[in-house]
C-alpha positions in Angstrom: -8.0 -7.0 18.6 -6.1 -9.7 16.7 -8.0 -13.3 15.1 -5.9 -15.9 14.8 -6.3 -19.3 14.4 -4.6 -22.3 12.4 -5.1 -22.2 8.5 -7.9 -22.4 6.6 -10.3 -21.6 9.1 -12.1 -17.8 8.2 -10.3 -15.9 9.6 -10.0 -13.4 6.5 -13.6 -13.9 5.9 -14.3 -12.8 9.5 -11.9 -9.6 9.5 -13.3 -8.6 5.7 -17.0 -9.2 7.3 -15.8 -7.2 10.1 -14.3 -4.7 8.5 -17.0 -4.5 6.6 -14.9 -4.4 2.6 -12.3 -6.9 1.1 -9.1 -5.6 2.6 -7.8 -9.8 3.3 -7.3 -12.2 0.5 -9.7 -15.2 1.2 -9.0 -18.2 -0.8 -9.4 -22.0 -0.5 -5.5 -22.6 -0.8 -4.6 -23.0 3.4 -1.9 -19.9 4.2 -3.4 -17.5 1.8 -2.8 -14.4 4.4 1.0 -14.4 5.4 1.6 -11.0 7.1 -0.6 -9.1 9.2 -3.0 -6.7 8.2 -5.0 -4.4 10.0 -7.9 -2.4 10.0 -10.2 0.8 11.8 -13.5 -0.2 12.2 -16.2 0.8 14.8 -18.4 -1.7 16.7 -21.2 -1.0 19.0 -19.8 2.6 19.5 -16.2 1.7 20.0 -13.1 2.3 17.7 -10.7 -0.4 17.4 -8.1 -1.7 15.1 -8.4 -5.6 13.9 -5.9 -7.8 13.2 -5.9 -10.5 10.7 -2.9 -13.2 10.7 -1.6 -15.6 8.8 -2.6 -19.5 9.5 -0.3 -20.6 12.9 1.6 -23.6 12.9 2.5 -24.3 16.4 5.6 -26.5 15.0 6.0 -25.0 11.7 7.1 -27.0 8.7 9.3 -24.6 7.0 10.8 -21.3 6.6 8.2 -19.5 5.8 5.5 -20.9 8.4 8.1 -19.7 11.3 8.0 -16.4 9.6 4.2 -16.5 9.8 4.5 -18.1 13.4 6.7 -14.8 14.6 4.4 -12.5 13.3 1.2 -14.2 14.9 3.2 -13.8 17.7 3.8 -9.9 17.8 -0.2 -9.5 16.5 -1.1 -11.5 19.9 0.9 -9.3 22.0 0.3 -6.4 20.9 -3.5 -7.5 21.1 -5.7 -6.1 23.6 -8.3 -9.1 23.0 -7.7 -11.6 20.8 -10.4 -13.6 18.8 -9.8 -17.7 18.3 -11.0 -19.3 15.5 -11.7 -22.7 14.7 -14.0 -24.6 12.1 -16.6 -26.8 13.3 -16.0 -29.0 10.1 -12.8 -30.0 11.1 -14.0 -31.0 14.7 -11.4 -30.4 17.7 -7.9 -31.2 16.3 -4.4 -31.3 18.1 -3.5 -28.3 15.9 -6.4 -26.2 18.1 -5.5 -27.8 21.2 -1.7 -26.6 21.0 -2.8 -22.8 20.4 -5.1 -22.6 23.0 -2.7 -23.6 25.2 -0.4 -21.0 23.8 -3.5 -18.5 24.0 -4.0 -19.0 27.6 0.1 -18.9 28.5 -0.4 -15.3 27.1 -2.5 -14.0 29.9 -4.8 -11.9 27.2 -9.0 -12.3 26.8 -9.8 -14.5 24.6 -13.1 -14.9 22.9 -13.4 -18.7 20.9 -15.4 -18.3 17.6 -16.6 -22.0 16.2 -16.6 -20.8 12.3 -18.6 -22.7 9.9 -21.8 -23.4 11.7 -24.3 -22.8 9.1 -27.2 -25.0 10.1 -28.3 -26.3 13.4 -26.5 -29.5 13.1 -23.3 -27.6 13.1 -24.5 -25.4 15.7 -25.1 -27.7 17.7 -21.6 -29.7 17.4 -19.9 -26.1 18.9 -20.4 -27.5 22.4 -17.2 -29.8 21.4 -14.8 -26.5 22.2 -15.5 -26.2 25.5 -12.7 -28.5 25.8 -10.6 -26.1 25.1 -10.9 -24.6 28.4 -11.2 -20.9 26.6 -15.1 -20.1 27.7 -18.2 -20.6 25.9 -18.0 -21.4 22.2 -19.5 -18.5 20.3 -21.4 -20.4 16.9 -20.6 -18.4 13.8 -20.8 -18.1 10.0 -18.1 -15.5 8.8 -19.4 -16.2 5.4 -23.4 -15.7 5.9 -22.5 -13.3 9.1 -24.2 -15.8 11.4 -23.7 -15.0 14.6 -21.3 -12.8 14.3 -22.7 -9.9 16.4 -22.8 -12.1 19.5 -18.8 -12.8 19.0 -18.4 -9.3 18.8 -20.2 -8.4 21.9 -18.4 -10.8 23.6 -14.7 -9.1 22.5 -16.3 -5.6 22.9 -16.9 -6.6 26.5 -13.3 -7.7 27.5 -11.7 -4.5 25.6 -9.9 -2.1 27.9 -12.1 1.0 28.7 -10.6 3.5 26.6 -8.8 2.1 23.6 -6.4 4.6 22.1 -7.2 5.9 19.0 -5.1 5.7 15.9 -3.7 9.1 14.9 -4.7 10.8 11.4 -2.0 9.6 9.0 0.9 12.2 7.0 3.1 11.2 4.3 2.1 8.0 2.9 4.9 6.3 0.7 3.8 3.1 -1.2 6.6 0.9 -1.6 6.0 -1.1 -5.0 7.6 -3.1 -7.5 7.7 -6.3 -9.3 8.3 -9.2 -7.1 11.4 -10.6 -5.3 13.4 -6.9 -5.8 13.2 -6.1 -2.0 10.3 -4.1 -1.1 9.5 -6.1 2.6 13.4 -6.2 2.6 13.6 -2.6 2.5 11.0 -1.5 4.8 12.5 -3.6 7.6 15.5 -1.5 6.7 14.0 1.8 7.1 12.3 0.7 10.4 15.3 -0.9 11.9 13.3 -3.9 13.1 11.2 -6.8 11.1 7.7 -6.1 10.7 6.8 -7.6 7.2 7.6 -10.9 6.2 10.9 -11.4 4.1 11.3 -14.4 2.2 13.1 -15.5 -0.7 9.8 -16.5 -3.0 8.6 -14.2 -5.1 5.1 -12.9 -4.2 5.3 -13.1 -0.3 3.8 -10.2 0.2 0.3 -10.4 -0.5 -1.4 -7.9 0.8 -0.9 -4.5 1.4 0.8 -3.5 4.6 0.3 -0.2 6.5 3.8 0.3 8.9 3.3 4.0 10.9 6.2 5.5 12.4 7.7 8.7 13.3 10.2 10.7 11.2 11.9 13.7 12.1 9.0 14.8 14.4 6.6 14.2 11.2 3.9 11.3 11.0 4.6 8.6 8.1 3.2 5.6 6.9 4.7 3.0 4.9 2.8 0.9 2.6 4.7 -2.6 1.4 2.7 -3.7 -1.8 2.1 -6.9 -3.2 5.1 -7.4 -6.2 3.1 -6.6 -9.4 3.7 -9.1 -12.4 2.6 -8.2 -16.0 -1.3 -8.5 -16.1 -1.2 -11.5 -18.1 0.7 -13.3 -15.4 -1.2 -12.3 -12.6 -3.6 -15.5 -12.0 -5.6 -16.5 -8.5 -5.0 -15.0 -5.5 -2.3 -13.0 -6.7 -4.8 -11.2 -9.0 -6.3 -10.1 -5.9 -2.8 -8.7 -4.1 -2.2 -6.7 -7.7 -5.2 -5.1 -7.3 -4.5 -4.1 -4.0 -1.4 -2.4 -4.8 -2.4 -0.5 -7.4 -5.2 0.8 -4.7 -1.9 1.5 -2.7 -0.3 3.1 -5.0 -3.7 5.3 -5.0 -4.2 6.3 -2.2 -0.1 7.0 -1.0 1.6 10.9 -1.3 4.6 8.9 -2.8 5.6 6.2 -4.5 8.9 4.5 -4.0 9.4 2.1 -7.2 11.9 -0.6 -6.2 14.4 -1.6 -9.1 16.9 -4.2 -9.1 20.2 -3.5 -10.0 20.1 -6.8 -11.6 18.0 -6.5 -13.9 17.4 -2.5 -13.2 13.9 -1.9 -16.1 11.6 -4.3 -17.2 8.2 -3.7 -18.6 6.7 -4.4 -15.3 8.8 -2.0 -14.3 7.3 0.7 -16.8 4.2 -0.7 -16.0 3.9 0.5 -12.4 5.7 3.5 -13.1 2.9 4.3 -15.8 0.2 3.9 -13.4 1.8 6.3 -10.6 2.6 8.6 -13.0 -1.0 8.6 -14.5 -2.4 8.5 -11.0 -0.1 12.1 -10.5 1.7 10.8 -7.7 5.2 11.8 -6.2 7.6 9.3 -7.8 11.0 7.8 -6.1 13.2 5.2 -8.1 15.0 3.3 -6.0 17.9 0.9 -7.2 18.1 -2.2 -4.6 20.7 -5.0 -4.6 23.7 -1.9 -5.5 25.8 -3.7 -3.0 26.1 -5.8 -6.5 27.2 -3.2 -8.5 30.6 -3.9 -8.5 30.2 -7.8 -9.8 27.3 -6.8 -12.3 29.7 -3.6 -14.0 27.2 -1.2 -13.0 28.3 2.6 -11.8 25.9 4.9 -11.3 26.4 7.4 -14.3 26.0 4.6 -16.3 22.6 3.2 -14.6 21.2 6.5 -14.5 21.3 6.9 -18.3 20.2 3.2 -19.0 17.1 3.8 -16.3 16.3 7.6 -18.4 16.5 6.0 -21.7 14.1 2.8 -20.7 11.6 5.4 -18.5 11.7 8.8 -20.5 8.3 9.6 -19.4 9.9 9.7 -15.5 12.5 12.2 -15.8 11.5 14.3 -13.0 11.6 11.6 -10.7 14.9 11.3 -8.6 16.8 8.0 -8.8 18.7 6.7 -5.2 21.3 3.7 -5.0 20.8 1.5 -2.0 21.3 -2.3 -0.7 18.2 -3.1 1.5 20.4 -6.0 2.7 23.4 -3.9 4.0 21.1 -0.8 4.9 23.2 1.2 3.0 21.4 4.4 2.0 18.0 3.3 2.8 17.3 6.6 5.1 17.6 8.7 1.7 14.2 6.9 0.5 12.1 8.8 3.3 14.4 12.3 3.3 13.7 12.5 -0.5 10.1 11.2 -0.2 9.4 14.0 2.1 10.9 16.5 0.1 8.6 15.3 -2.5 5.6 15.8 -0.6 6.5 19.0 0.8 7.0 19.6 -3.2 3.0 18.1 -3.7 1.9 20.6 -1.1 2.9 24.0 -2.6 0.5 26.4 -4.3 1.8 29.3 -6.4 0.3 32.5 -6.8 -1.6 32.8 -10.0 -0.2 36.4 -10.8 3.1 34.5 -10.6 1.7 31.7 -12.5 0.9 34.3 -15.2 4.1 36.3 -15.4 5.5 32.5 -16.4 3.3 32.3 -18.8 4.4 35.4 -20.7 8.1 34.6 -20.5 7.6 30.9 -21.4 5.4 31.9 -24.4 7.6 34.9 -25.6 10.3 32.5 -25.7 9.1 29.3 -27.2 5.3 30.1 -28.6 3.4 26.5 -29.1 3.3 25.7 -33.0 0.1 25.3 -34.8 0.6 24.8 -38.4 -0.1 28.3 -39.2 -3.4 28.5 -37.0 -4.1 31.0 -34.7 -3.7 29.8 -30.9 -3.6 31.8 -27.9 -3.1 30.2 -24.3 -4.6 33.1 -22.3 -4.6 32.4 -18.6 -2.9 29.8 -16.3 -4.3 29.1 -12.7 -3.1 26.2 -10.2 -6.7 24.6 -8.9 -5.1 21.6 -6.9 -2.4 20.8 -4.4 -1.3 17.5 -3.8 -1.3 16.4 -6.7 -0.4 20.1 -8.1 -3.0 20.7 -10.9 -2.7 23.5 -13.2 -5.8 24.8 -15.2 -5.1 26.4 -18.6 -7.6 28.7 -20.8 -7.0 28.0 -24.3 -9.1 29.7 -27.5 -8.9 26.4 -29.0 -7.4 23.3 -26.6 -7.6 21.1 -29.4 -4.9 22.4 -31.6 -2.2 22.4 -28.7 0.1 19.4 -29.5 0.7 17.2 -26.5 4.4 17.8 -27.2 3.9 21.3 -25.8 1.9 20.4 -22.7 4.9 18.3 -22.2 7.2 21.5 -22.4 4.4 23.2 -20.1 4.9 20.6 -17.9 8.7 20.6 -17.9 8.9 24.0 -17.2 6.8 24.2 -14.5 8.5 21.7 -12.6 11.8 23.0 -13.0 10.6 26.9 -12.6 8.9 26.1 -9.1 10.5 24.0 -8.0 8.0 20.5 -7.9 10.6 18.2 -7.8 9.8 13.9 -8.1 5.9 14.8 -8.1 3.2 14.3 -11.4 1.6 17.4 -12.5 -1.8 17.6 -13.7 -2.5 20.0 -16.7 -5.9 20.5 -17.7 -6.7 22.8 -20.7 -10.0 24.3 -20.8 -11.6 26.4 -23.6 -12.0 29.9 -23.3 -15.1 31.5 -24.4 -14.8 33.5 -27.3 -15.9 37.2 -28.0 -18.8 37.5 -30.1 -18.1 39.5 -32.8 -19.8 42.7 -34.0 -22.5 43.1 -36.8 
């Protein structure tokens, strides 16, 4: 079920009422929502994914509008009903005129939603749509959730009989970064066909986008980010699409972190990769724009060791060279991905866990100025993330330094490659002593 409708006219309101959180950026500026974005929800008993689009232009005015245009026009296709929305304040315009008759070339059901009516007067001005040939004008208020239940029985009662029902989803792989270093770029790329919006203005993407396809037999879903700026920066409605990519970043397996060879770490940069690494996700750096190498001097011996020395708290994670552009290397961001969550998933046997422990501390014991320390017991209590528990006589005098080694060793000894770890150490209760 898709809502479109020319810019500026609720549509995010609706689908965020609908869906029944803020998952679309609503904003007074016309053509805040560029791509689409979709959501599960449930409505008098049936499941169905929603669509919210960006503002159509039947004759766009630039660039970017025809983007917006293309993807409204995959949303209605792909639509089983679709939902038109208009506002009452603005009367009937040419603008509404021209989609409708676009709406009705498509063959689909389509239910016609007069947003705005918040008061009888309004209400009563709805009639004016039935000029638009599409059925009786459904009155609404997105914002107050006037009337809203009646549009939706209405587009419940032109759904097919037995909608199919999205499949659970596997690896998710956030694609983030600052803006303008490829991320929508790069996802077309992978998918071999445009589904997110690529433009040449920084901060296109504005709102999170969830892309499933198949891999290898194995489910995966691709989630292109808003580009993040330093928090200072981040002002209006892009305050909103940072947010949402750090929930992104959240809630994915694995996070690809999109550099740009030409201009490879910033503190943005570090920024994100602080909050994935802190949020003990599966980490991929990706270099885009290496189709430049060769003009900017860069060789990848060399980038490596300038990318280690400005993030040395991302060792672990592996660090690919592609060009989005050229879609050169672009399949190694899901093949290493995946070997990252397989990584996320293992569980190792805590008498093998323990055997480490005795080597690792026989060989390098943790210094304590002289005070007595004793790490007794190790135990892995979480898979994806991997979280390992420690039993410590006294946590307090272990220097972070050496749950840094811990955590180095671990990795390297079991093989946890690209993923956060999560060390927790716990006192252990102490003997009583004697009289």
């Amino acid at each position: 079920m898709a809502i479109v409708g020319r810019p500026n006219v609720g549509k995010s309101t609706l689908f965020n009422r609908l869906a029944g959180r803020r998952l679309a950026i609503t904003d007074e500026l016309p053509g805040t929502t560029r791509d689409r974005i979709s959501a599960d929800i449930s409505w008098l008993g049936r499941e169905l994914t929603l669509v919210d689009t960006g503002g159509l232009e039947v004759r766009p005015t630039s660039d970017l509008s025809q983007k917006v245009r293309d993807q409204v026009e995959v949303a209605i296709e792909e639509a089983d009903v679709i939902i038109f929305l208009v506002d009452v304040r603005n009367g009937l315009v040419v603008p509404d005129m021209d989609i409708a008759h676009r709406l009705r070339r498509s063959g689909k059901p389509v239910v016609l939603g007069v947003n705005k009516c918040d008061n009888p007067e309004r209400q009563a001005q709805a009639v004016e749509f039935y000029q638009l040939a599409l059925g009786e004008p459904v009155p609404l208020s997105a914002y107050h959730g006037v009337g809203v239940d009646d549009l939706m029985a209405q587009a419940i009662a032109d759904l097919p009989s037995s909608p199919a029902v999205p499949e659970e989803p596997g690896l998710k792989i956030a694609i983030a970064g600052r803006p303008n270093v490829g991320k929508s770029m790069l996802l077309n790329a992978i998918l071999g066909k445009q589904r997110a919006i690529v433009d040449e203005v920084p901060g296109t993407t504005r709102d999170a986008i969830d892309t499933p396809f198949e891999y290898d037999g194995q489910r995966i879903w691709l989630i292109d980010t808003a580009g993040l700026r330093r928090r200072g920066r981040i002002a209006g409605i892009e305050r909103y699409g940072a947010l949402r990519a750090f929930r992104a970043i959240g809630r994915a397996d694995v996070v690809a972190l999109i550099l740009d060879a030409t201009e490879p770490v910033t503190a943005q940069d570090a920024h994100i990769a602080g909050y994935a690494k802190d949020a003990l996700k599966g980490i991929v750096l990706v270099v885009n724009k290496w189709d430049l190498a060769g003009d900017l001097g860069w060789e990848e011996g060399t980038c490596i060791e300038w990318i280690r020395r400005k993030l040395p708290f991302l060792t672990f994670a592996p660090i690919l060279f592609v060009s989005a552009k050229l879609g050169q290397a672009v399949e190694k961001v899901i093949e290493t991905a995946a070997e990252i969550w397989q990584a996320r998933g293992k569980r190792v046997p805590s008498e093998d866990l323990n055997r480490w422990l005795e080597r690792v501390l026989s060989r390098h014991p943790p210094s304590t100025a002289g005070k007595q320390l004793q790490i007794k017991k190790v135990t892995q209590t979480g898979v994806s993330p991997p979280v390992f528990t420690f039993r410590v006589d006294r946590p307090e005098l272990l220097h972070f330094s050496y749950k840094r080694y811990l955590e180095n060793r671990l990795r390297q000894d079991f093989g946890f490659v690209g993923t956060s770890l999560g060390l927790k150490f716990v006192a252990s209760k102490r003997r009583k002593r004697g009289p």
